[in-house]
C-alpha positions as CSV (number, residue, x, y, z in Angstrom):
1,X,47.6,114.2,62.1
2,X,47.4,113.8,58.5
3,X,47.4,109.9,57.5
4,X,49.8,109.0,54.6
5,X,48.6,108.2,51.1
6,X,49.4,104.6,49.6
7,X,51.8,105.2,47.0
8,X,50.2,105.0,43.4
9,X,52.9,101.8,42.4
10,X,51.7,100.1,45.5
11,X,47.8,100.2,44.9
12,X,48.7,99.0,42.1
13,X,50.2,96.1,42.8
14,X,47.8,95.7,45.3
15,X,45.5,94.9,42.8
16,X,43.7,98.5,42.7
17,X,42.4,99.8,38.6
18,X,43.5,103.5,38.6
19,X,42.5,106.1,36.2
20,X,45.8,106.4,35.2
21,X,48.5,103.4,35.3
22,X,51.9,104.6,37.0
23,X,54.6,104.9,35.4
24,X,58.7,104.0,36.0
25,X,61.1,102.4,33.2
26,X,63.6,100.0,33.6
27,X,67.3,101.0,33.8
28,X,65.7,105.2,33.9
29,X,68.6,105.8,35.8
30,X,71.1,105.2,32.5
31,X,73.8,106.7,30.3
32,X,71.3,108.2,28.5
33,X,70.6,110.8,30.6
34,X,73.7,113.2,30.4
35,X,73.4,114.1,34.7
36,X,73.8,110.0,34.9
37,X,76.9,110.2,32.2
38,X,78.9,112.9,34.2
39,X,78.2,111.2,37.3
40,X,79.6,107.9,36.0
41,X,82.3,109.8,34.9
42,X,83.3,110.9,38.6
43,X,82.9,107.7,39.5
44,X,85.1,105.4,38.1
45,X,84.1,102.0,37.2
46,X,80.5,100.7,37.5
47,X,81.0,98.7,40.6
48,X,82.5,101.7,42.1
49,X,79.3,103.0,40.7
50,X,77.2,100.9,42.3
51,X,79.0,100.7,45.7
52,X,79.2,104.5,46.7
53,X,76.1,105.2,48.2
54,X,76.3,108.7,47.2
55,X,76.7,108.0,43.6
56,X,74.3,105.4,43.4
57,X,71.8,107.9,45.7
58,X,72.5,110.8,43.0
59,X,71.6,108.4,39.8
60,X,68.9,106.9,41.5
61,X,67.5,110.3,42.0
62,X,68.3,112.0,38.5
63,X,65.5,110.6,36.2
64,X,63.0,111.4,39.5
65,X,63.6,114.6,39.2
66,X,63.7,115.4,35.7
67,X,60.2,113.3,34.8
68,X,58.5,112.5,38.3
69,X,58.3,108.9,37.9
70,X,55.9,107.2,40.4
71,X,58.8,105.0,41.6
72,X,62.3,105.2,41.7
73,X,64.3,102.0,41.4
74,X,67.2,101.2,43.5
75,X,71.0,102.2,41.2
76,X,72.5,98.8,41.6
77,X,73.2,95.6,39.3
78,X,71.8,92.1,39.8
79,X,75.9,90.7,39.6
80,X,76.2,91.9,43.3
81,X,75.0,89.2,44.7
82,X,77.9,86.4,42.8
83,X,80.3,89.4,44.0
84,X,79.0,89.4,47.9
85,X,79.4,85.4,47.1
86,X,83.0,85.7,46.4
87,X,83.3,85.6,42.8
88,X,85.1,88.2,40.8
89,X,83.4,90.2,39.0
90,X,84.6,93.5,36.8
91,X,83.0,95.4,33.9
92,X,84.7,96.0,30.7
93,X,83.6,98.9,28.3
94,X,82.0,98.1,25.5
95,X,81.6,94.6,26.1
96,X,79.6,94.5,29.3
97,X,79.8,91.8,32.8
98,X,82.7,89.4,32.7
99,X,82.9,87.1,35.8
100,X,85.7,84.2,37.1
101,X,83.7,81.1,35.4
102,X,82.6,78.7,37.7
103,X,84.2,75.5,35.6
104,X,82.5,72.4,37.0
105,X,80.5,71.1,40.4
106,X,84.2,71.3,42.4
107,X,83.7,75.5,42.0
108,X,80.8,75.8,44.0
109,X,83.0,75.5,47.2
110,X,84.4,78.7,46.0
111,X,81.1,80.3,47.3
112,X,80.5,81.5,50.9
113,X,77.3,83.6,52.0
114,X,79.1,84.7,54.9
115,X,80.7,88.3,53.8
116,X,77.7,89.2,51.7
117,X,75.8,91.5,54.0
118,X,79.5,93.0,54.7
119,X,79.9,93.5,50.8
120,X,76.5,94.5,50.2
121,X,76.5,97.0,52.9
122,X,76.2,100.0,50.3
123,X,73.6,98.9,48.3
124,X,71.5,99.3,51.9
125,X,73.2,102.5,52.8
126,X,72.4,103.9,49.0
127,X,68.8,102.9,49.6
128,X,68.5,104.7,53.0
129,X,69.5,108.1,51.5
130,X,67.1,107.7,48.5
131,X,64.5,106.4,50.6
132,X,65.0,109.7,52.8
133,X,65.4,112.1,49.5
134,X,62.4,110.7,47.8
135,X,59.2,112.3,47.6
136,X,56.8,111.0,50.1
137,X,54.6,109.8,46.9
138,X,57.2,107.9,45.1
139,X,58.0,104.4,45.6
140,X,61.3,102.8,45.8
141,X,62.0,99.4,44.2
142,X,64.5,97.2,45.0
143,X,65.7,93.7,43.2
144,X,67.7,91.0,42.6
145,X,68.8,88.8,39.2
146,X,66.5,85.6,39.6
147,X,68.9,82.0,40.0
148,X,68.8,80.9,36.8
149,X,69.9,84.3,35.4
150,X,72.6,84.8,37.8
151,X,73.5,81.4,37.6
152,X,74.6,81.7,33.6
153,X,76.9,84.7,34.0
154,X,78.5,82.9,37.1
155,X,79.2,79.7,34.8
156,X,79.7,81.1,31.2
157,X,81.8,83.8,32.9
158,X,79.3,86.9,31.4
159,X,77.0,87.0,28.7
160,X,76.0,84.5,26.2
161,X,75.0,83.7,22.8
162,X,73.8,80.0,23.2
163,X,74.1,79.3,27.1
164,X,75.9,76.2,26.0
165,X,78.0,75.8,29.3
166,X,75.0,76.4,31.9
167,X,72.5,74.1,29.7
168,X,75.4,71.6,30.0
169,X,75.5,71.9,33.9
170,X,71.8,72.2,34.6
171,X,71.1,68.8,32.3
172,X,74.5,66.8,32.7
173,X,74.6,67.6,36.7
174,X,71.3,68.2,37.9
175,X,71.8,67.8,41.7
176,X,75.0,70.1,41.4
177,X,73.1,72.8,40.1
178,X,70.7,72.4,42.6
179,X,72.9,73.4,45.1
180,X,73.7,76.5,43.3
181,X,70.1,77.4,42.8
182,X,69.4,76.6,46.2
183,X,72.4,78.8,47.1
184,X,71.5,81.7,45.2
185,X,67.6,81.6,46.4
186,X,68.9,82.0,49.5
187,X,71.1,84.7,48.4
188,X,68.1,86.8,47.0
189,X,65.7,86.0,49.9
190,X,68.1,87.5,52.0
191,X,69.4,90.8,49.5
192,X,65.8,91.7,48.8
193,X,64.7,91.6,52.8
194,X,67.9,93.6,53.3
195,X,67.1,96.5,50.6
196,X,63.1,96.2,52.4
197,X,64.7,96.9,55.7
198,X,66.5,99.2,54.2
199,X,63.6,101.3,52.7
200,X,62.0,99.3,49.3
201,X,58.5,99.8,49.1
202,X,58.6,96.8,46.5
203,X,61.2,94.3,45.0
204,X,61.5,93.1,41.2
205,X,63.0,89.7,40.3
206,X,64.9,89.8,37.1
207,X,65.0,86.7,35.0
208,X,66.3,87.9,31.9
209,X,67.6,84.7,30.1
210,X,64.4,82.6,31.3
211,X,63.5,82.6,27.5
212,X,66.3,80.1,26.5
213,X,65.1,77.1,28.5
214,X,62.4,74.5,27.0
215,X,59.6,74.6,28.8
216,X,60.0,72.0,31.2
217,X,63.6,73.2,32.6
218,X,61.5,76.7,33.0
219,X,59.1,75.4,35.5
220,X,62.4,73.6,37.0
221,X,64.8,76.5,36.9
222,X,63.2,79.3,36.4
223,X,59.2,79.6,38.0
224,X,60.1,76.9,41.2
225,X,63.3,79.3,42.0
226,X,61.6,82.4,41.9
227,X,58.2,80.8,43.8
228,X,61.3,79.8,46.6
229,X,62.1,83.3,46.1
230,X,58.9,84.9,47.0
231,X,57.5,82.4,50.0
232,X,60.7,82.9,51.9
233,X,60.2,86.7,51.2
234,X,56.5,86.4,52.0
235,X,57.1,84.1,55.2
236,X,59.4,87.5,56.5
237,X,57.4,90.3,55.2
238,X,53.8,89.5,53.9
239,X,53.0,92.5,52.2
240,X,55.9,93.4,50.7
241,X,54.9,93.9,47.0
242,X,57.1,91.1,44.4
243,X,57.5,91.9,40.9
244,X,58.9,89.4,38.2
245,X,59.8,89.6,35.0
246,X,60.8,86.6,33.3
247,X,62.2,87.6,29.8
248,X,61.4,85.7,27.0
249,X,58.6,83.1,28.3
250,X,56.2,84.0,25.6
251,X,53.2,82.2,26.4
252,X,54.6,80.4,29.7
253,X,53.9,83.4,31.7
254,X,50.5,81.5,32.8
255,X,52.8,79.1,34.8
256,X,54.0,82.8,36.4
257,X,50.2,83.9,36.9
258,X,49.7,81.7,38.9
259,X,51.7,81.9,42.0
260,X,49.5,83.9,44.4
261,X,52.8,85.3,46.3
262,X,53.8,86.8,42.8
263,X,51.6,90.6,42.9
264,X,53.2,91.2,39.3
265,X,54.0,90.3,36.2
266,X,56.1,92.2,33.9
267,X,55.9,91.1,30.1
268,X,58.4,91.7,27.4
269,X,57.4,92.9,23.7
270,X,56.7,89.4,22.6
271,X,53.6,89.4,24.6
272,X,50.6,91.1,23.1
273,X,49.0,93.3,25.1
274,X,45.5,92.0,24.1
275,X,46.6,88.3,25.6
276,X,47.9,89.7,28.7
277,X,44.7,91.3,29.1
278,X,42.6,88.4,28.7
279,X,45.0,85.1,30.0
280,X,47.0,87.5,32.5
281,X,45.4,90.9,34.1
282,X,42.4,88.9,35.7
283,X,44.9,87.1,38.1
284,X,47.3,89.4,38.4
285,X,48.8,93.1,37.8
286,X,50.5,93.3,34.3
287,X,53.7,95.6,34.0
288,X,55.0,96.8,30.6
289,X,55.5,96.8,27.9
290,X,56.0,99.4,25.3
291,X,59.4,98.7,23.0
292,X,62.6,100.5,23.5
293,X,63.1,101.1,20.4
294,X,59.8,103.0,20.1
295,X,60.7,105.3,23.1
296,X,63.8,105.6,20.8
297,X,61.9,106.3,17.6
298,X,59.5,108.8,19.5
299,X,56.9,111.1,17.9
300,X,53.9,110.2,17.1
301,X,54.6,106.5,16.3
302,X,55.2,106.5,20.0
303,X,52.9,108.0,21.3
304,X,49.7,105.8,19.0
305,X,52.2,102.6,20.8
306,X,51.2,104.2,24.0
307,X,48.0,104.9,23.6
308,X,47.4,101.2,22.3
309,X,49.0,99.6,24.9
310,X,47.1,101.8,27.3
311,X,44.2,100.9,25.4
312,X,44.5,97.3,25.7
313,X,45.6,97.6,29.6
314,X,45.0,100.5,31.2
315,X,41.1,99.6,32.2
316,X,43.1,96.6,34.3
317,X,45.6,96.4,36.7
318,X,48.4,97.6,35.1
319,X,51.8,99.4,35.8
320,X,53.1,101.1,32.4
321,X,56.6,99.9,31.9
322,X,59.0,99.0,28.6
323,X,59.1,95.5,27.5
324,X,63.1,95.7,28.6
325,X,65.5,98.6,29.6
326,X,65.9,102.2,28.3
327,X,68.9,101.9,26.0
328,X,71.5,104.6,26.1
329,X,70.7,106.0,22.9
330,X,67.2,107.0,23.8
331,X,66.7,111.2,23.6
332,X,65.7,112.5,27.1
333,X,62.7,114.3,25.1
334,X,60.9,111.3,24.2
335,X,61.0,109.7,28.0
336,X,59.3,113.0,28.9
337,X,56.5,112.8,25.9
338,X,55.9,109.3,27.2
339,X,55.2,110.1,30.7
340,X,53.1,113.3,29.3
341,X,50.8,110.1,27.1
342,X,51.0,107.7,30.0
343,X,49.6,110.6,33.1
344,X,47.1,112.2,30.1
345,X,45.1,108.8,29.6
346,X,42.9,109.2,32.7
347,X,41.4,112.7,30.7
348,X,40.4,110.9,27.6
């Protein structure tokens, strides 16, 4: 019998320095691929989207197809989790998430884990049928929004310029807020073992507004949430690969590094690839982090981007990634050049 090959994203994160870093972007299953567009189209709204596990199998599967990724990640959106909780939550066009604020401490006995392996029930069958679809090579990623990050769309009621209301929460009521982070750790420990026993070779933790808190609330409400996250993942499955990517945190990804049960870091464009390779790589694989707006830009610009980055990390561990999501104005033909840069390294 012939014996499996560990997938290329897991060695990886398993520590392993390949010839060539994989590669998989963040949000490649997006509007700017015209297959995802008349899909979307078919389907609705974006929860309805995210909820019909053939649709979200199909967009999951488009950008595999087209440029062979090395992993595939999960069509879904971090905001299911306050949904399964019992909070509305609808998209609006143009303008994004909007949610049913949570006003004050009284709110939080609005929230019930009980119907949210019911509600999220989809999101496992949608990972099933990828899981069986993919190549036997690729990996498939699941994830979650990390607390804080879900927590500020479920009290400013969607996105935010200033995060006035959650900053006032998370200073003003302290032990309040701890019960929704606590809630919401539990939340994720239980959505990302669901999508692993569903099929996920690996999870990501998104913490995309981590960047707005002063350090010391980080540590507090960002890195000790996510830690939770990953030792009650760890304590169920041990070598389940864990991903996070805390937006934003500049130089504060060392309190990140350091957390054995994290096997990744992915940095943002504010991180020079140069520092990650000296204060982050030796502890820990590095994900990222070319710009968006170069895959935009293309051409050669994008392609000497590349190669520098590559440069910089690719003789470490090192998964090649954007420093945020694909945005929907980026031309299919330049995702395609960059994997072409990104599998061409190991020949030069």
């Amino acid at each position: 019998m012939k014996e499996k090959k560990t997938k290329t994203l897991i060695r990886a994160l398993r520590g392993e320095r390949l010839k060539s870093p994989p590669i998989w972007l963040m949000r490649q299953a997006g509007r700017y691929l015209p297959e995802y567009r008349a899909v979307r189209a078919r389907a609705g709204g974006f929860l309805d989207l995210c909820y019909t596990p053939d649709f979200a199998t199909e967009v999951t599967l488009q950008p595999i197809r087209r440029y062979g990724f090395d992993a595939a990640i999960i069509f879904s959106d971090i905001l299911v989790i306050p949904h399964g909780l019992g909070q509305a939550v609808w998209f609006e066009e143009g303008e994004g998430p909007k949610l049913e604020a949570l006003a004050g401490p009284g709110d939080l006995a609005k929230l019930s884990p009980a119907a949210v392996e019911d509600k999220l029930a989809p999101v496992y069958a949608a990972i099933r049928a990828t899981r069986a679809a993919l190549p036997e090579e690729t990996a498939l990623i699941g994830f979650c929004g990390a607390p804080f990050t879900l927590a500020s769309y479920m009290i400013e009621g969607g996105s935010s310029r200033d995060f006035f209301k959650i900053k006032q929460w998370a200073y003003g009521h302290p032990d309040s807020f701890r019960k929704l982070i606590d809630l919401l750790v539990e939340a994720c420990v239980d959505h990302l073992d669901r999508q692993a026993e569903a099929g996920c070779d690996a999870v990501q933790i998104f913490d995309s507004w981590a960047g707005v808190l002063p350090e010391e609330q980080l540590f507090r409400w960002s890195v000790q949430p996510m830690h939770a996250i990953a030792k009650g993942l760890k304590a169920r499955r041990p070598d389940l690969p864990i991903i996070v990517f805390p937006r934003g945190v500049g130089p504060a990804a060392l309190m990140y590094r350091r957390l054995q049960e994290f096997d990744a870091l992915s940095i943002d464009t504010a991180i020079g690839a140069h520092w990650a390779a000296e204060q982050l790589q030796p502890h820990i694989t590095v994900q990222g982090n070319l710009d968006p707006a170069m895959l935009v830009t293309g051409g050669e610009a994008m392609v000497h981007e590349t190669r520098r980055i590559l440069g910089k990390l690719a003789n470490g561990r090192h998964i090649f990634n954007l420093g945020h999501g694909i945005v929907p104005q980026t031309p299919p033909d330049n995702v395609a050049r960059l994997v072409e840069t990104v599998r061409d390294w190991s020949s030069r």
